[in-house]
Residue, then its C-alpha position, 0 to 999 in steps of 0.5 A: x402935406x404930401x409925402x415924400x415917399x408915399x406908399x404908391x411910391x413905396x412900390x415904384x421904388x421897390x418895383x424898381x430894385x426888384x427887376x428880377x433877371x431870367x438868371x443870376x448875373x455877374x457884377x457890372x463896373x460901376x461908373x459914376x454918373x455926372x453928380x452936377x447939380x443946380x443949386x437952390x436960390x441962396x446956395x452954392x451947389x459943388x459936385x464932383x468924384x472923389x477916390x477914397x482908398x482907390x475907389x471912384x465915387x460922385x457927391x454934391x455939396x450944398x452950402x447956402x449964402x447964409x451958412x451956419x457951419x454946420x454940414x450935414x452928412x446924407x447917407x442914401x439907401x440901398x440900390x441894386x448891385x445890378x445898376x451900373x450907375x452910381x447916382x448921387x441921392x440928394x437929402x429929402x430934407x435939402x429944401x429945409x437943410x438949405x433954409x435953415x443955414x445948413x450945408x449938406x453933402x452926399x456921396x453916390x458910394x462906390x459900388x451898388x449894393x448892400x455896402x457898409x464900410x466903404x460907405x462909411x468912409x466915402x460919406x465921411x470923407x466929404x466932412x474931412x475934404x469939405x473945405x478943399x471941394x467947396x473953398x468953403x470953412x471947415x464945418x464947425x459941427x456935422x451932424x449924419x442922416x441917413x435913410x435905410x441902408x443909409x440909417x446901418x451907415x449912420x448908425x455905425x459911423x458914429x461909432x466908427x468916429x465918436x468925436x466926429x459927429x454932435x448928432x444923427x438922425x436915421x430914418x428906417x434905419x436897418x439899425x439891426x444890421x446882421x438881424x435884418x437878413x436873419x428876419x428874411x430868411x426866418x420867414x420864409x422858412x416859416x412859410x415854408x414849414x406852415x405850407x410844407x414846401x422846400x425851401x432852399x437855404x441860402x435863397x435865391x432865384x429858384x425859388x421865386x418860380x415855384x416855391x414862393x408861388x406854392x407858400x403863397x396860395x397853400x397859405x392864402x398870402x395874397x387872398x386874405x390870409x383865411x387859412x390857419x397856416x395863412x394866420x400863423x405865418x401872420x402871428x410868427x412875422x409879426x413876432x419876427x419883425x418887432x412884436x405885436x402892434x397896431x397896424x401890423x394886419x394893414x400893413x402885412x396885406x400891403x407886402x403881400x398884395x399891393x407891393x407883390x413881384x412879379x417872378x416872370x413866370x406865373x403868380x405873383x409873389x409877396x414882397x418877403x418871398x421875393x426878396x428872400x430870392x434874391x430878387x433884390x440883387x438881381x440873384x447876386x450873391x448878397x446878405x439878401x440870401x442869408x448866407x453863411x452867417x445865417x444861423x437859426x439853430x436856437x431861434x424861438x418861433x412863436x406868436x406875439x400875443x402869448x408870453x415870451x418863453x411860454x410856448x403852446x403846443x402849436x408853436x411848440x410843433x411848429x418849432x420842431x418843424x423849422x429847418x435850422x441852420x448853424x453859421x459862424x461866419x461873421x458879419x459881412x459888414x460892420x455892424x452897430x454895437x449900440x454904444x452912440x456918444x452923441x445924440x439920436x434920434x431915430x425914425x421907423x414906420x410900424x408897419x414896414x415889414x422891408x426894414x421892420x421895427x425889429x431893427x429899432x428895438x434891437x437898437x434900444x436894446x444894444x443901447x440900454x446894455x451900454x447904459x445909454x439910452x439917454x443919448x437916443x430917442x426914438x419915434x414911430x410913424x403910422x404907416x406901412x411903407x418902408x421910410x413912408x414918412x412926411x414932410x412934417x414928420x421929418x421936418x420936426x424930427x430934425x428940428x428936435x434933434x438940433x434942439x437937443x444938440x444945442x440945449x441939452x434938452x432930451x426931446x420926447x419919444x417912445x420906449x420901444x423896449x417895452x412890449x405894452x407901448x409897442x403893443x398899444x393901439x397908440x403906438x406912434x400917433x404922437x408923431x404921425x402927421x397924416x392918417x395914410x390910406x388903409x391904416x387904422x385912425x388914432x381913435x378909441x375901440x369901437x363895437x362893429x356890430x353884426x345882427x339879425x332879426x332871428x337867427x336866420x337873419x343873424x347867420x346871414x349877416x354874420x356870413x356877409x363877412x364872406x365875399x365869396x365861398x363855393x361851399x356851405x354849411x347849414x343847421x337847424x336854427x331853432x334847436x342846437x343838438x345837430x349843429x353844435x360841433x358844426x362849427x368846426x366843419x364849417x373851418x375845415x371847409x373854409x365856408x360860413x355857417x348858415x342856420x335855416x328852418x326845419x321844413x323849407x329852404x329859406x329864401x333869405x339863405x338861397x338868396x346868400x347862397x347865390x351871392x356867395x357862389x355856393x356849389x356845395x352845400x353840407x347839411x347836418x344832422x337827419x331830416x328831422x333837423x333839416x327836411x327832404x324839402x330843404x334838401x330838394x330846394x338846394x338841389x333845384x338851386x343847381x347846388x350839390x347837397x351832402x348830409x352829415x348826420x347820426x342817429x343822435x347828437x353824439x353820431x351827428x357829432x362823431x360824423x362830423x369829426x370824420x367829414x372834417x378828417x377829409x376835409x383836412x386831409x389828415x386826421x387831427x392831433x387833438x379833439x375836443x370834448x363837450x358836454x352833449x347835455x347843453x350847449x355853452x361848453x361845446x360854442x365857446x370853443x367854436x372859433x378855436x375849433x374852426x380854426x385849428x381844424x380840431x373836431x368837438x365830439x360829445x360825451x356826457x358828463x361821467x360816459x362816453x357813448x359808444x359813438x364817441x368812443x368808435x370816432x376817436x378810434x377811427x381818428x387814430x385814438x387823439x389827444x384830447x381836451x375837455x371843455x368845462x369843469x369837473x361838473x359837466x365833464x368828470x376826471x373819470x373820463x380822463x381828458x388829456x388836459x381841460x379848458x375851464x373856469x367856474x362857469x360857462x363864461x369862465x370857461x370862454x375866457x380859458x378857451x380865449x387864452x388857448x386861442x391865442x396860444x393857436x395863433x388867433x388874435x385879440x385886436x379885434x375880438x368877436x363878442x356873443x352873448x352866453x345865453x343862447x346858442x346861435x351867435x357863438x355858433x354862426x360866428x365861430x367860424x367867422x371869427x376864425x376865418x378873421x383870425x381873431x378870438x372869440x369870447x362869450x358874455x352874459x349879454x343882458x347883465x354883465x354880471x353874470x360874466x364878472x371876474x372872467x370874461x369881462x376882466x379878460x377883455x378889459x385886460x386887453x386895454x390897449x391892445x383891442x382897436x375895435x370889438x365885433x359884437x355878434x347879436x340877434x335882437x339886441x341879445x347883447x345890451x347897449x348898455x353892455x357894449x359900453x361898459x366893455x368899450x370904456x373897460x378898454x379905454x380905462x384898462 
């Protein structure tokens, strides 16, 4: 069954309220359009205008010849307070509403624009006038709908009336109200200090030409979010708009990209950082632009999979970096206490981040404070569209809530209160009618594996993840000691890491060096890890070559440290230590340092050699983190903090938890084996670039990784989709893959 508003008509619709002026404009004088209607075979069609208070607005009453006495009340969404034009919206559901016996009615409002009381009260006034406008009976029950905007109305009206309404039906309701242009502004400063641009508070039309266009491509909004700034503006708007759920990445590259503005001028623009521009009101001054009842001054930025309240370093910084703002206007409009008399059934897509989940949980929060909760439900739908729902899905939204009006009957939903059931990949496939395009299928986790032959083959596939890169990282493949800290180089560089052989270039690597559209190639350690020929074979491929390399493991390591500081362009806060004796301790934190751009320098297990002691003096002397226990890094090194666990698997899982802390994510973990070096290596990076964690496990015999990883993963029941398992030569079983798999779906 087709969609009522689909995600392509999503962006029609939002293209259409997006017009965005050179300059900010004056409001017009609005003129209600002719609201005369055909009726539908077997009903009678009434449309007129009607002044409430003073003011004109146009409806449309539909009463069909079988009638049941009962009339719903339809409220439309927001229109542009630019459109001149006051246009009746007649309900999606008109069809069914008619069918059924139900009368409907809908006002055009008397202004455009985010406006809520005289909405309520024009909208109303068709019940209380129905029977002088149509000749009709007095309804005997009304029951009020409404989409977006027009879900704020319903929810407030009946609050505003108690005793006039028997049910309501919003559908992508801003049942937040106030917190919804709060959630506009908070994301756009978020950007802001993530890509270290200005931006202006309130917003407006400035901003779209410059600003925006800045965040955009400093964070890599519009190009795949690979960028740890890019990541975390992910993590925090997924906080921000409703928590951790499923769907959320489909539904982020969909705001970004496919419903992107273009500002006139330049780039295009997200959907968030154009209507923080006001773009949506045609630079008018709205609620759109915060204004000054926007108040941040105790606002508490963080990602959603690390516990609430528990802040990391990284959120911790980021929070001191955000503009605050202290308002104490009241609301521009009338809000929703929670307190409905009668019951609700409330709609929401998950991934709509216009009006965003938030506003549900808000709602069921203010419901369950009034002791309530019993009086509403509500369902999500699978989609990323902002009121992207079905035929279907409506269809059955509506016939449960009449049932319930009728016999009392509490009809099912989901407890969007708890952060399990909105975290779990299930979320709202009980009520999805359709898989949409683009959003992940209701299934079980799968294993996406990634493999090669040998380890050449296996850094190749693993750099397949890669459309495109100008730059290259390569190691020795069959020795770990030169590119064991590389993966951190390869982040800072935004470029795969590729293993070859000690004499030659290979020509499998060439080969994925010209498909990437490599210039410049990054080598590490001496010729005796990677030769002059290896060097020369780039260099007749046309490709500039740069060797990183010290006399030993720990000047390798000390060199790399310092490329990356240039890469980056600022030296880091922290770094990590590893043992230089082994390998485990230094590739279970490849991902982490990738991503967070935090070099790992080498020590042994009670000195610090000279090389590293030079490096972190010419890095400014940072903080520090040890990576293992007390048997491979002693207190007598004096590590600033220390990421480890019993054994080398312990010590991935202690290095996931921190992951998540930085910002990366567990719906879609990347999975090596512990035992050798190449797959944690090559996919550190990789993973990082994918935004997701990176654990090890004892990959022939899952034994080896019990009580730590294993149990970390199996933690994740419900919040894992799929699992990418990295491997060379089937290094992890089959058997391994499935047993994790079914510790998923089993919890």
């Amino acid at each position: 069954m087709s969609r009522l508003i689909s995600a392509a008509a999503t962006i029609l619709l939002l293209l259409g309220l997006l017009a965005i002026p050179a300059a900010a404009q004056e409001p017009p004088d609005y003129v209600v359009a002719d609201p005369t209607f055909e009726a539908r075979e077997g009903a009678t069609a009434y449309s007129g205008t009607l002044t409430v208070d003073g003011a004109d607005s146009g409806y449309q009453i539909e009463v069909p010849d079988d009638w049941n006495g009962t009339l719903v009340l339809y409220a439309h969404g927001f229109v542009g307070p630019q459109q001149a034009d006051l246009i009746v919206q007649p309900p999606p559901l008109r069809d069914l509403f008619i069918a059924q016996g139900f009368a409907w009615a809908a006002s055009s409002y008397s202004a455009n624009g985010y406006v809520i009381d005289s909405s309520i009260e024009e909208t109303d006034a068709l019940r209380t006038r129905f029977a002088e406008l149509t000749g009709e009976d007095e309804p005997t029950a009304t029951i009020v709908h409404g989409f977006s905007m027009g879900g704020h109305i319903t929810g407030a009206a009946i609050e505003r009336r108690p005793d006039a309404y028997v049910g309501a039906l919003p559908a992508c309701g801003v049942m937040g109200d106030l917190a919804l242009f709060d959630y506009f502004a908070d994301v756009n400063l978020v950007g802001g200090t993530l890509a270290g641009v200005e931006v202006p508070i309130p917003g407006d039309l400035s901003y779209l030409q410059g600003p925006a266009q800045q965040i955009s491509a400093i964070l890599g909004l519009q190009t795949g979010l690979r960028t740890p700034g890019g990541v975390q503006y992910a993590d925090v708007v997924e906080h921000l708009s409703g928590g951790e759920r499923p769907t959320f990445e489909e539904s982020l590259r969909f705001w970004n990209v496919d419903a992107a503005i273009d500002p006139g001028e330049g780039p295009t623009i997200p959907f968030l950082q154009a209507l923080y521009g006001r773009a949506l009101s045609g630079g008018l001054e709205t609620p759109v632009g915060a204004g000054d009842a926007y108040d941040n001054a105790d606002t508490v930025y963080q990602f959603p999979n690390h516990p609430e309240g528990e802040l990391s370093p990284v959120e911790e910084a980021l929070n001191a970096l955000v503009p605050r703002v202290e308002g104490d206007a009241p609301a521009p409009f009338a809000v929703i206490d929670g307190e409905p008399e009668i019951p609700v059934l409330s709609l929401h897509t998950t991934g709509d981040l216009f009006v965003p989940l938030l506003n549900q949980r808000i709602y069921a929060q203010e419901v369950a404070d009034h002791g309530l909760s019993e009086n509403l439900v509500q369902r999500t739908v699978r989609a990323a569209g902002h009121c992207d729902f079905t035929p279907e899905e409506l269809v059955t939204a509506f016939g449960d809530l009449v049932t319930w009006i009728t016999t009392g009957e509490r009809p099912e939903g989901e407890d969007l209160l708890d952060d399990a059931v909105v975290a779990d990949r299930d979320l709202g496939c009980a009520w999805t009618s359709e898989t949409r395009p683009g959003m992940p299928e209701c299934d079980p986790p799968t294993a996406i594996t990634v493999e090669g032959a040998d380890p050449v083959a296996t850094s190749i596939a693993v750099s397949q993840g890669w459309e495109a890169s100008p730059a290259a990282v390569i190691a020795r493949a069959d020795d770990f000691a030169d590119g064991l800290t590389g993966a951190s180089l390869a982040g800072g560089l935004g470029a795969p890491l590729l293993l070859n052989p000690v004499e030659a270039l290979s020509p499998d690597v060439l080969a994925e060096l010209r498909r990437l559209g490599v210039t410049d190639v990054t080598l590490l350690g001496g010729t005796a890890a990677l030769s002059d020929g290896v060097e020369q074979g780039l260099a007749d491929a046309g490709m500039t070559v740069a060797r990183v390399a010290g006399t030993n493991r720990f000047g390798t390591a000390a060199a790399i440290a310092t490329a990356l500081a240039e890469a980056a362009g600022a030296p880091p806060a922290e770094v990590f230590l590893a043992n230089g004796g082994g390998f485990a301790d230094s590739v279970a934190v490849s991902a982490l340092s990738a991503f967070s751009l935090q070099p790992i320098l080498l020590v042994e297990q009670d000195r610090v050699p000279a090389e590293t002691t030079a490096a972190l003096e010419a890095l400014g002397d940072p903080a520090t983190a040890a990576v293992g226990g007390t048997d491979v890094i002693s207190d007598q090194i004096a590590p600033d903090v220390r990421l480890a666990g019993d054994n080398r698997y312990g010590t991935s899982a202690a290095v996931v938890e921190a992951s998540r802390g930085a910002g990366l994510r567990v719906n879609e973990p990347w999975l090596v084996d512990g035992e050798t070096f190449v797959e944690a290596l090559v996919a550190g990076p990789a993973a990082a670039a994918a935004g997701q964690v990176m654990a090890m496990v004892d990959g022939d015999d899952l034994a080896g990784s019990a009580g730590s990883t294993n149990d970390l993963i199996a933690s994740l029941a419900g919040l894992v989709e799929d699992l990418v398992v990295v491997e060379t030569a089937d290094s992890v079983a089959q058997s391994s893959v499935d047993a994790l798999l079914v510790s998923l779906t089993d919890g």
